[in-house]
VEXDREN-2710 file (C-alpha; in Angstrom, 1 decimal):
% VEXDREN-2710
k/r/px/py/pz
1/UNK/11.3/60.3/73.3
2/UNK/13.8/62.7/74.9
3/UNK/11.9/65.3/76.9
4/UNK/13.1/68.8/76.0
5/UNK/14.8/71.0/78.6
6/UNK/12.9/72.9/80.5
7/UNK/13.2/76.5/80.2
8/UNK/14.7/78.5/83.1
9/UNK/12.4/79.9/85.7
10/UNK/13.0/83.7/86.0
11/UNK/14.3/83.2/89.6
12/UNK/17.3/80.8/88.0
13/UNK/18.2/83.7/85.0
14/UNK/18.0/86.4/87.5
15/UNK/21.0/84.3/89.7
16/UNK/23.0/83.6/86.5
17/UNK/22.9/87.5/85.4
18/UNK/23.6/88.3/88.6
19/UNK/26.5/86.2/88.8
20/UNK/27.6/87.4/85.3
21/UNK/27.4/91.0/86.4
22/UNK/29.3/89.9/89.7
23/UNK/32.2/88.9/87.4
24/UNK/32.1/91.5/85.3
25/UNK/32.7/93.8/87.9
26/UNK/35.7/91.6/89.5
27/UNK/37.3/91.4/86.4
28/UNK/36.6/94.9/85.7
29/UNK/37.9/96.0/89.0
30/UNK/40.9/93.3/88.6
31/UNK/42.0/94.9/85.2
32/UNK/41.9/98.6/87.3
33/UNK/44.1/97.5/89.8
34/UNK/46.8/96.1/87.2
35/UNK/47.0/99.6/85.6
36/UNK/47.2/101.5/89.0
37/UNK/50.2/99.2/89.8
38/UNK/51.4/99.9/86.4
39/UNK/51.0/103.6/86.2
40/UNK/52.5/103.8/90.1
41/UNK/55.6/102.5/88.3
42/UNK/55.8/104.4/85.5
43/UNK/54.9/107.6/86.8
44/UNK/57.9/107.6/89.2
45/UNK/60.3/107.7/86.2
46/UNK/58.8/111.3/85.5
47/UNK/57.2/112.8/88.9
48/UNK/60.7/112.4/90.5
49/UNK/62.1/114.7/88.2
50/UNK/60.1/118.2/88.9
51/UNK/60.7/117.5/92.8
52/UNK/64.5/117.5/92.4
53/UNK/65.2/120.9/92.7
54/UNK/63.1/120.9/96.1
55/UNK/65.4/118.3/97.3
56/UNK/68.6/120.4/96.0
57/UNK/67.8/123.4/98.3
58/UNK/66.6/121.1/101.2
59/UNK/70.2/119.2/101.4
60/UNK/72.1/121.1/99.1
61/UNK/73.3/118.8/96.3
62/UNK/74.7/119.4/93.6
63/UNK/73.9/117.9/89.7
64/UNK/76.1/114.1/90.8
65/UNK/73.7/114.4/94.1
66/UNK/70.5/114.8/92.3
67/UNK/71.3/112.2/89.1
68/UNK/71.4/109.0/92.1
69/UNK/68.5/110.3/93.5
70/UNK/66.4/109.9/90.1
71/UNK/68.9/106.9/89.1
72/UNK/68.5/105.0/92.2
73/UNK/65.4/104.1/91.6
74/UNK/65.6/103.5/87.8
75/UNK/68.6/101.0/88.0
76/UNK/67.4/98.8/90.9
77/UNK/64.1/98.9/88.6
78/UNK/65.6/98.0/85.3
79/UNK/68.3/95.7/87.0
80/UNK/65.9/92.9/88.9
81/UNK/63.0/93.7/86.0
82/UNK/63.7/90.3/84.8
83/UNK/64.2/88.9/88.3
84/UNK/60.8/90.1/89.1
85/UNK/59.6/88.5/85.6
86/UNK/60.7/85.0/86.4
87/UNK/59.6/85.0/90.3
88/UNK/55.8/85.7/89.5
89/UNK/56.0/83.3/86.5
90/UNK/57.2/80.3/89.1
91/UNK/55.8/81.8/92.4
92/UNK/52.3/83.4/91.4
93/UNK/52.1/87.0/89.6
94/UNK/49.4/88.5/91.8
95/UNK/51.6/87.6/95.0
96/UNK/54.9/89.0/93.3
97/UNK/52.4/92.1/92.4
98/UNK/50.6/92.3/95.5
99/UNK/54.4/92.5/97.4
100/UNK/56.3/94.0/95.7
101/UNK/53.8/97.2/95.7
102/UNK/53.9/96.8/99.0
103/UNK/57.6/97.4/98.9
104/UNK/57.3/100.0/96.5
105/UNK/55.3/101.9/99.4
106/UNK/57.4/101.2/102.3
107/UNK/60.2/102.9/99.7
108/UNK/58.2/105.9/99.2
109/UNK/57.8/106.4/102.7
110/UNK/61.3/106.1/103.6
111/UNK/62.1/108.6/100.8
112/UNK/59.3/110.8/102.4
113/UNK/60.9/110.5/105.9
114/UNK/64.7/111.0/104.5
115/UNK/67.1/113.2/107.0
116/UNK/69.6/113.4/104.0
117/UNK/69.8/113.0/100.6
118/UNK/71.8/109.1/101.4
119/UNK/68.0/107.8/102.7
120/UNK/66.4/109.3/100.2
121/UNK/68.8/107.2/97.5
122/UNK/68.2/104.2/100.0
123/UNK/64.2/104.7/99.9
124/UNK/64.3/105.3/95.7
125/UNK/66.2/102.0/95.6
126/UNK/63.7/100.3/97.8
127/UNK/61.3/101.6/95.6
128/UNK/62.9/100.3/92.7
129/UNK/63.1/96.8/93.8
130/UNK/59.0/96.7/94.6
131/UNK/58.2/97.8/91.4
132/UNK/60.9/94.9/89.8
133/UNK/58.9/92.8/91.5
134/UNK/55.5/93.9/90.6
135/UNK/55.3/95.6/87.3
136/UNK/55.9/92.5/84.9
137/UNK/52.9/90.5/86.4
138/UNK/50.7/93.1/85.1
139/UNK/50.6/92.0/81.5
140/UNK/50.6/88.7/82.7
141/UNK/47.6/89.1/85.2
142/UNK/45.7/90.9/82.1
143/UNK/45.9/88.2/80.0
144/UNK/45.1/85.6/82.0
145/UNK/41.9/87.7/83.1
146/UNK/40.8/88.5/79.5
147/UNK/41.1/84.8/77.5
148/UNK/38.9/86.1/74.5
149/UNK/41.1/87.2/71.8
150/UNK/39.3/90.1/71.3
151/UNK/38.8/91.3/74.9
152/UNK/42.5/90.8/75.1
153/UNK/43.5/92.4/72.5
154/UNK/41.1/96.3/74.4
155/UNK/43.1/95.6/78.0
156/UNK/46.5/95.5/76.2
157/UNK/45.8/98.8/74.6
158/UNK/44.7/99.8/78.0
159/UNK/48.0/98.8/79.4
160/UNK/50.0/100.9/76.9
161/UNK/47.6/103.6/77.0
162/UNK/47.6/103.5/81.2
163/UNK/51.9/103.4/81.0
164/UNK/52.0/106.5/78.4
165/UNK/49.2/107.9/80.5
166/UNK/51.2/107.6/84.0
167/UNK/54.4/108.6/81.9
168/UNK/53.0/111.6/80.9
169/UNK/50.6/112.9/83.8
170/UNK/54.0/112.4/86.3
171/UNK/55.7/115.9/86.1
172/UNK/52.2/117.8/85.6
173/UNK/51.3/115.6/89.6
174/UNK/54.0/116.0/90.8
175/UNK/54.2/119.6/90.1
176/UNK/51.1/120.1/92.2
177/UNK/52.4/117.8/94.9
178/UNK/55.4/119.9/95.2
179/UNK/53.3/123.1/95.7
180/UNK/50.9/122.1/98.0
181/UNK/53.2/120.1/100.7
182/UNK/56.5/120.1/99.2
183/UNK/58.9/117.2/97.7
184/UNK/58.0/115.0/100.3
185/UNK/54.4/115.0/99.1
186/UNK/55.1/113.4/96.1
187/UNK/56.3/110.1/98.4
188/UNK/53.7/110.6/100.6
189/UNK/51.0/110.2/97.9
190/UNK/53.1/107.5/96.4
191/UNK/53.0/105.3/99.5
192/UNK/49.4/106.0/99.8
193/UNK/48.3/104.8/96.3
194/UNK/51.2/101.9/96.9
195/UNK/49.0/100.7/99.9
196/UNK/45.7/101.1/98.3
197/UNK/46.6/99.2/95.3
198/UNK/48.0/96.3/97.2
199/UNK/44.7/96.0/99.3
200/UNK/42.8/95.7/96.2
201/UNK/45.0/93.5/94.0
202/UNK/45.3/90.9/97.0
203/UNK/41.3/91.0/96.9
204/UNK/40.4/91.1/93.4
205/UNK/43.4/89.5/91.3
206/UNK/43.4/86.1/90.7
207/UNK/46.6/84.4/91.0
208/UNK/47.9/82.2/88.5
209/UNK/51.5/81.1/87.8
210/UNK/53.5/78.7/85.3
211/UNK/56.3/76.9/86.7
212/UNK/58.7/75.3/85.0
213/UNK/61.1/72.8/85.9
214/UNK/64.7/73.4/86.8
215/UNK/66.0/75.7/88.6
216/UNK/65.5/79.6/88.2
217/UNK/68.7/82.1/86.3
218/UNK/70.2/83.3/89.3
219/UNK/73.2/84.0/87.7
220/UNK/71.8/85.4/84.8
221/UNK/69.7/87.6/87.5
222/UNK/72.7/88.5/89.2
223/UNK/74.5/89.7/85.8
224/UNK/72.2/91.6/84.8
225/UNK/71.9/93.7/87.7
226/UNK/75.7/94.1/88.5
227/UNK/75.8/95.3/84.6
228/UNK/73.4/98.0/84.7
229/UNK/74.8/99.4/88.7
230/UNK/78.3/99.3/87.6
231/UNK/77.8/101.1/84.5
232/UNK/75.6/103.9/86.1
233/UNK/77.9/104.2/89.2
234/UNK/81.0/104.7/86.7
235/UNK/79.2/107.3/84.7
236/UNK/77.7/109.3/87.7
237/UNK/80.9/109.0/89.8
238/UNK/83.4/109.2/87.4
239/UNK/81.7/113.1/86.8
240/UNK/83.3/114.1/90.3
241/UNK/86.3/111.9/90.6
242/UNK/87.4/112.1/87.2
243/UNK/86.7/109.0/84.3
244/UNK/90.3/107.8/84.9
245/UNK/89.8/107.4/88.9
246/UNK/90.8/104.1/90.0
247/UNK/87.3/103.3/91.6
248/UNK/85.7/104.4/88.1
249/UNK/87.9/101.9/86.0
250/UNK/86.9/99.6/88.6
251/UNK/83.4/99.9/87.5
252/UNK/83.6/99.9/84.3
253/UNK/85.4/96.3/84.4
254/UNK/82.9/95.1/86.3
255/UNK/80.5/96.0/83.9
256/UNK/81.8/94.7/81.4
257/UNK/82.7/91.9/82.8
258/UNK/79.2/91.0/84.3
259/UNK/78.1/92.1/80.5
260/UNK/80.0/89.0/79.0
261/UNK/79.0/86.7/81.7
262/UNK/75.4/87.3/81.2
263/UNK/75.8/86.5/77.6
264/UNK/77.8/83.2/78.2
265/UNK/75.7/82.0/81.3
266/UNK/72.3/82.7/79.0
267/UNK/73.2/80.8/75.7
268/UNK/73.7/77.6/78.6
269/UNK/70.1/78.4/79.8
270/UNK/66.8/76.4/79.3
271/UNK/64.6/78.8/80.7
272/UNK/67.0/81.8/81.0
273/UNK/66.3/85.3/82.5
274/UNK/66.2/86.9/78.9
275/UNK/66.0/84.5/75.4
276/UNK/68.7/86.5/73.6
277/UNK/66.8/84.5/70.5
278/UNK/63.9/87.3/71.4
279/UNK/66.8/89.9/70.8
280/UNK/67.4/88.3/67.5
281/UNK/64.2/89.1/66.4
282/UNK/64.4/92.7/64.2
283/UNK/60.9/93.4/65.1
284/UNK/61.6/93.2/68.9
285/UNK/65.1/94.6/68.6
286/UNK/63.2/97.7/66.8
287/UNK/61.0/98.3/69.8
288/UNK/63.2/97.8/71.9
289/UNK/65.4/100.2/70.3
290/UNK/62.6/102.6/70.3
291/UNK/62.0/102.3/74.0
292/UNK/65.4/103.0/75.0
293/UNK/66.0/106.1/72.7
294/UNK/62.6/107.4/73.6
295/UNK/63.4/107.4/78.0
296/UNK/66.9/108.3/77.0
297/UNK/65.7/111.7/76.1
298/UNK/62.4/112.2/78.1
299/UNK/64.0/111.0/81.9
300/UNK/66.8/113.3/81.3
301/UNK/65.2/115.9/79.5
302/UNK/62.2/116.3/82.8
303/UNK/64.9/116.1/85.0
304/UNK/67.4/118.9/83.8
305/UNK/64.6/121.2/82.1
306/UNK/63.0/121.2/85.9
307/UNK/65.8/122.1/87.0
308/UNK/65.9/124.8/84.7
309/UNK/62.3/126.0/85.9
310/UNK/62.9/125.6/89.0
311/UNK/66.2/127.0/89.9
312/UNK/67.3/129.6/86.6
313/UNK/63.9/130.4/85.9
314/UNK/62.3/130.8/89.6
315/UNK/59.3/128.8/88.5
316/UNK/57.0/127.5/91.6
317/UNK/55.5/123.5/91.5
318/UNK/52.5/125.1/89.8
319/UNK/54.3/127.0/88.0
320/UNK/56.2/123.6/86.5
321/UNK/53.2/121.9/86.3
322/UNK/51.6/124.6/84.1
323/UNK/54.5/124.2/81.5
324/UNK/54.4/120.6/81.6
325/UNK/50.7/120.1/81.2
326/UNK/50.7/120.8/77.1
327/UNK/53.1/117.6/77.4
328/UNK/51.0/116.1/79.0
329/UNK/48.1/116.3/76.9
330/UNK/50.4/115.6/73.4
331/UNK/51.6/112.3/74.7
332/UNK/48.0/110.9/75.5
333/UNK/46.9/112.4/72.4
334/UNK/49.1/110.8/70.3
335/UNK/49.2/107.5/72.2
336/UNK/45.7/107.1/70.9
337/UNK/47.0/107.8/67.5
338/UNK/50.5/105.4/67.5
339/UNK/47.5/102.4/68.6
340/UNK/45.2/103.4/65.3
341/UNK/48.3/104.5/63.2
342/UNK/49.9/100.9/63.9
343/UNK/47.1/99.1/63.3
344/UNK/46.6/100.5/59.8
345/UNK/50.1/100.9/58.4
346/UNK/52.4/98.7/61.1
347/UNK/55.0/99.5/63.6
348/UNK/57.5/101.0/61.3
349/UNK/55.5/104.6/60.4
350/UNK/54.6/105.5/63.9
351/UNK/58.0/104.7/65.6
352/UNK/60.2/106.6/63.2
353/UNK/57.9/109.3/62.8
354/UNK/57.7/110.0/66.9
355/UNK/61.5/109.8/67.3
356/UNK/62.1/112.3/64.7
357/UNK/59.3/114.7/65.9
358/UNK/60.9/114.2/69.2
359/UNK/64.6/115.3/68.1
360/UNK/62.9/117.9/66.5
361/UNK/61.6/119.1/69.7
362/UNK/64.8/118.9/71.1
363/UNK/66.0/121.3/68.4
364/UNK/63.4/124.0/69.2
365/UNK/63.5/123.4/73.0
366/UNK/67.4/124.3/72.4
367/UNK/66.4/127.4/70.7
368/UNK/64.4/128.4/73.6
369/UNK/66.5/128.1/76.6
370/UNK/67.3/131.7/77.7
371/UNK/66.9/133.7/80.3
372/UNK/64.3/135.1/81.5
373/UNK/62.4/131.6/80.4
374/UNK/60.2/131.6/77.8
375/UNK/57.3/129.8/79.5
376/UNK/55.2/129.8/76.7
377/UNK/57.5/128.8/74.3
378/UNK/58.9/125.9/76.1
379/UNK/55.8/124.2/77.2
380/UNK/55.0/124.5/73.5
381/UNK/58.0/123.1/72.4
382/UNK/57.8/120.0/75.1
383/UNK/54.2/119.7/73.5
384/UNK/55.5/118.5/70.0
385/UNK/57.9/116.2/72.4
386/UNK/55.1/114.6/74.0
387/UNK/53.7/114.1/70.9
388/UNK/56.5/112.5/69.4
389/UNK/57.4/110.0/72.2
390/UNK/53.4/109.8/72.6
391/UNK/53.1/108.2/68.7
392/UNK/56.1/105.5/70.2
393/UNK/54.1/104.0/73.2
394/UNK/51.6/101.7/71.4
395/UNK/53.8/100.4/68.3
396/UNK/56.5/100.1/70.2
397/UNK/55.2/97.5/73.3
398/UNK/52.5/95.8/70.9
399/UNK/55.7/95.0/68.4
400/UNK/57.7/93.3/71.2
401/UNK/54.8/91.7/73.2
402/UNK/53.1/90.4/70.1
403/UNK/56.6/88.2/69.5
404/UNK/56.4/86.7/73.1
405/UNK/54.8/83.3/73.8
406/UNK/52.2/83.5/76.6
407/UNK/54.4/81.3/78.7
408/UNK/56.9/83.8/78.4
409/UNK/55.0/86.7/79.2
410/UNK/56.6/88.2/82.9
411/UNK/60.0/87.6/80.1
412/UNK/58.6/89.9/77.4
413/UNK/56.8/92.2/80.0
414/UNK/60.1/93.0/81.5
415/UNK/62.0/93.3/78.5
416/UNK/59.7/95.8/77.1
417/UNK/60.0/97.9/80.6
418/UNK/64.1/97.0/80.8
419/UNK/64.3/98.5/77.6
420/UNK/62.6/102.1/78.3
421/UNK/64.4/101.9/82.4
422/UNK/67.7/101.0/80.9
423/UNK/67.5/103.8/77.9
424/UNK/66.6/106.3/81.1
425/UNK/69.2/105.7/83.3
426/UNK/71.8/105.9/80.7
427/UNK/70.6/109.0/79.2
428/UNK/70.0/110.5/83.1
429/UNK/73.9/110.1/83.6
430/UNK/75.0/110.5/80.0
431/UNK/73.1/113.6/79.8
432/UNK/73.7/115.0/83.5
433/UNK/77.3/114.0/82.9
434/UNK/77.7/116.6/80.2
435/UNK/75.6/119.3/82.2
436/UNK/77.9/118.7/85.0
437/UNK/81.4/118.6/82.9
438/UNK/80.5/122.1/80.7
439/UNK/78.9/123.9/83.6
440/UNK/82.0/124.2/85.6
441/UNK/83.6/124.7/82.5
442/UNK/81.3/127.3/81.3
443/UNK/80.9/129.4/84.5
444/UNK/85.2/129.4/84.9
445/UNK/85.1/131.0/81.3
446/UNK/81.9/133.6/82.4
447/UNK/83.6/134.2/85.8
448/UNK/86.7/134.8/84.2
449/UNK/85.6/137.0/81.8
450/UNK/83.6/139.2/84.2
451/UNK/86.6/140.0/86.4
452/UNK/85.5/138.1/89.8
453/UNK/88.4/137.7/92.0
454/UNK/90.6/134.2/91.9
455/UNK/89.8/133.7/95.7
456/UNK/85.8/133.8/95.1
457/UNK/85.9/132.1/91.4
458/UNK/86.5/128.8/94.2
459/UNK/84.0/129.6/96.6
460/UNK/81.3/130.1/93.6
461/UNK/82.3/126.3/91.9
462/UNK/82.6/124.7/95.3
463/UNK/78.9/126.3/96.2
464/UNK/77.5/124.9/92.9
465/UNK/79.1/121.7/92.6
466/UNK/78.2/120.7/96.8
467/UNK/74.7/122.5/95.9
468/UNK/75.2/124.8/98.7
469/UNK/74.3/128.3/99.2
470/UNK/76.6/130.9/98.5
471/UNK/77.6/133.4/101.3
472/UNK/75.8/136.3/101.7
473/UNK/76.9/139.9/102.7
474/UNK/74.4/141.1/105.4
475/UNK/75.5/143.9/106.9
476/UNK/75.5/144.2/110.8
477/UNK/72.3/146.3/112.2
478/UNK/74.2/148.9/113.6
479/UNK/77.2/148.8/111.2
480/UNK/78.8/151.7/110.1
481/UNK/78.4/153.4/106.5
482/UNK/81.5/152.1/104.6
483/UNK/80.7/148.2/106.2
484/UNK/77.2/148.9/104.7
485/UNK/78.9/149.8/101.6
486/UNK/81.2/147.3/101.7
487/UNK/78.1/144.4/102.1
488/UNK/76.1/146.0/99.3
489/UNK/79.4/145.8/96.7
490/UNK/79.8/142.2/98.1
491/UNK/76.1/141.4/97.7
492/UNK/76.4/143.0/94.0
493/UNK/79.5/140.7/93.1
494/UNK/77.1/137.8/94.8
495/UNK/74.3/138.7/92.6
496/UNK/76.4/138.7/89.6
497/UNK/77.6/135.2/90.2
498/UNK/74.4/133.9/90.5
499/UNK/72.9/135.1/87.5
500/UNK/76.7/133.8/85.6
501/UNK/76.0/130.4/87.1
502/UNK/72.2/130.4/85.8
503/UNK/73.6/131.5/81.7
504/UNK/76.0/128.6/82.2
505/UNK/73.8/126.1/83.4
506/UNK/71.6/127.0/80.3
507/UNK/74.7/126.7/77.9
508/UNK/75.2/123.6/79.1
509/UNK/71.7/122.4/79.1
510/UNK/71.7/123.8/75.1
511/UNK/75.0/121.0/74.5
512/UNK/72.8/118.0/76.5
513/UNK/70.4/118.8/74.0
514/UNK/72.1/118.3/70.8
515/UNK/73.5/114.8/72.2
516/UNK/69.6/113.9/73.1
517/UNK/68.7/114.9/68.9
518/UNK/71.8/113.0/67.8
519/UNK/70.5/109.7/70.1
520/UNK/66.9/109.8/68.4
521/UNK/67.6/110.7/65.0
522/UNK/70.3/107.4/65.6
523/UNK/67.3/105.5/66.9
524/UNK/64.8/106.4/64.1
525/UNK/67.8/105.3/61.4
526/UNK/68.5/102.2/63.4
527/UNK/64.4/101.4/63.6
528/UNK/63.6/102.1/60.0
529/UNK/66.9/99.6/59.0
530/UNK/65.7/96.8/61.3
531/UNK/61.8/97.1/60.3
532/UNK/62.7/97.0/56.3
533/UNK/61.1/93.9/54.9
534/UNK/59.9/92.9/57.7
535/UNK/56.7/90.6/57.9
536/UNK/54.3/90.9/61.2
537/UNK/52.8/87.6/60.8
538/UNK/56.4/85.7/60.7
539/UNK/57.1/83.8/63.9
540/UNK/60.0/84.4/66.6
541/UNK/62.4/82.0/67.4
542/UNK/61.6/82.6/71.0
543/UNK/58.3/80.4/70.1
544/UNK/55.0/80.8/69.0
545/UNK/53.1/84.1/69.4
546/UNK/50.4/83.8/71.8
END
């Protein structure tokens, strides 16, 4: 007769709980780090935005200027996205996360240390790239840290919740960055966390990888990038030189170009950068849809209404951060809602419903851009926003991640990112692009109309297009009476300018506006049409869900 075991001796169970509560805490500690490397990413989409204005009076740029600072960053993110995807799939996700936050850091601080607004592009770029490199391994790391179904299923709300979260909380940060130390304080504190979130995730992530045979897309990789650069570069540049400028065309060949190659080069593809099968899908076209109508509006929107804070308004970083804070709020609010709402009534409800409370938004923000600024009025009326792109976060990543095979998870990862990068960068210079063409436009007609002389109508378009100050007219200290008059009647015409430029800036900000409500009630139509009939339980053609 078998003996039975014998029961363990307290010393033995006190070991194994304390080894148990040892991993807890790892994994616990591992999961963390993933979210600070997510919401580092994330959050520079929208913290970016509120320093801009610092950064126009520091090197006097003008709207072009400013729309490559924020896009620099945003197309070398969305552009090697996938590239980042397939390198910590083959070569180990916490080393692609644990490096490429590293260069996400060494970009901060080189936008921190920029002489002129050229470095500070440079450094955005650099930033770019590190979190290409790091940001899809962060799903991937999660689920290969949490195999119980259930736990699983907590972290990825986490995830969703922590990118909404760092979405949301950038402009009220940065806002407070800005006032204590300025607009290089908010790359200061980015290169900071960057550091400390590398030295943790190089202690506490496990690595894990799944190479596959072949070799990687690098064509595919190289499309995709050259798509998304050339397209941005035509639309920003093409606002100075003109859309018909021979450079411009240029661009807009090679995107297209690039565009068609990708498609050809990824139908040939066993493991390809992107499955276009996953694009297929109408659940993942849907989010993915979502994504990009959602950043289309809320990059552009932060960017230009700080600007209208900021520089019309004569709001301080607190200041911006006080008006942005109800947004704030809304968005991680209703991300908590868009994960229950989903769960009980599927993706379709929540996604339509937060793009059209969005456009909404956009309608009443419209009606409240005057002068003096409404600062009441405005933060409530980028409170229903946040609400409304708040109910999109959770439906719209769970509805594309949940079609992704595990094996394919730095793919899906970077497509759901790609899509909300890619719909940013094209509304940043879509939008900007009709700010810039109807402000010059706009404050011709109001300069024209208020009798200011030919010779200084040029001085005032050339000051606002370079960013530049406009002349003032001090008198000397022991001038005479009529020069003192003389300066003051000058200084009144200066004043007047100013305050024309400021009207016409918010006319043209009112037209960006309507395009924004025209894109989301577009993407709420094209959502609800791709979602009819749909079933959540039927399999992509990319494989099976994981």
């Amino acid at each position: 007769m078998i003996p039975p075991p014998a029961a363990p001796t307290p010393a033995a169970s006190a070991r194994r709980d304390r080894r148990r509560l040892g991993d807890e805490r790892r994994r616990s500690g591992a999961t963390i780090a993933t979210y600070a490397v997510l919401a580092l990413s994330m959050a520079d989409n929208t913290t970016v935005g509120v320093a801009v204005p610092r950064v126009r009076d520091t090197f006097h740029l003008g709207v072009t200027s400013l729309q490559w600072v924020v896009a620099g960053y945003i197309v070398a993110f969305a552009g090697l996205l996938f590239t980042g995807g397939v390198v910590g799939d083959r070569y180990g996700r916490r080393r692609a996360l644990v490096v490429g936050i590293s260069v996400f850091g060494v970009g901060a601080a080189i936008a921190a240390a920029a002489v002129d607004w050229r470095m500070l592009v440079a450094g955005r770029v650099i930033q770019g790239m590190g979190a290409a490199c790091s940001e899809p391994g962060t799903l991937s790391l999660l689920r290969h840290l949490h195999p119980d179904e259930r736990s699983r299923m907590r972290v990825l709300g986490g995830w969703a919740a922590a990118s909404g979260l760092a979405l949301a909380a950038g402009p009220v940060a940065a806002g407070l960055l800005v006032e204590v130390g300025g607009w290089r304080a908010v790359f200061v504190a980015e290169a900071v966390l960057a550091a400390a979130a590398a030295v943790v995730g190089a202690r506490l992530l496990p690595e894990s990888a799944d190479p596959v045979a072949g070799r990687a897309d690098l064509r595919g990789q190289i499309f995709v990038a050259v798509t998304l650069a050339a397209t941005t570069f035509g639309l920003i540049d093409g606002q100075d030189r003109g859309f018909g400028a021979p450079r411009v065309v240029v661009a807009w060949v090679v995107a297209v170009l690039a565009l068609v190659a990708f498609v050809r080069v990824e139908r040939r593809q066993d493991e390809p950068v992107i499955d276009l099968a996953l694009l297929r899908d109408r659940r993942v076209a849907a989010g993915l849809l979502a994504a990009a109508a959602s950043t289309f509006t809320l990059f552009a929107v932060l960017l230009l209404v700080s600007l209208d804070l900021q520089v019309v308004g004569g709001l301080s970083g607190l200041g911006t951060a006080f008006v942005f804070a109800p947004m704030t709020a809304a968005m991680v609010g209703a991300g908590l809602v868009g994960g229950r709402w989903v769960v009980r009534a599927g993706s379709a409800p929540p996604l339509v419903a937060g793009l059209l409370i969005a456009a909404a938004a956009c309608g009443w923000l419209d009606l409240e851009l005057r002068r003096p600024v409404p600062v009441v009025l405005t933060g409530a009326a980028l409170a229903v926003m946040g609400l409304g792109f708040g109910l999109v976060v959770a439906p719209m990543v769970g509805t594309v991640l949940a079609r992704v095979p595990a094996r394919r998870s730095g793919m899906g990862a970077a497509a759901v990112t790609a899509g909300r990068e890619v719909g940013g960068v094209v509304g940043v210079a879509v939008l900007g692009a009709v700010v810039d063409g109807l402000l010059f436009t706009n404050l011709t007609h109001r300069l024209v109309e208020a009798g200011i002389p030919v010779s200084y109508r040029k001085v005032v378009v050339d000051a606002v297009r370079s960013g530049s100050p406009l002349p003032t007219a001090t008198p000397p200290p022991d001038g005479t009476f009529l020069e003192r008059y003389l300066a003051a009647i000058k200084q009144q015409v200066i004043d007047k300018t100013v305050e024309l430029g400021k009207a016409a800036y918010v006319d043209s900000l009112r037209t960006a506006l309507l395009v924004a409500i025209v894109v989301l009630l577009g993407g709420a139509g094209g959502v609800a049409w791709l979602l009819r009939h749909t079933d959540d339980d039927t399999p992509t053609s990319v494989g099976p869900r994981c």
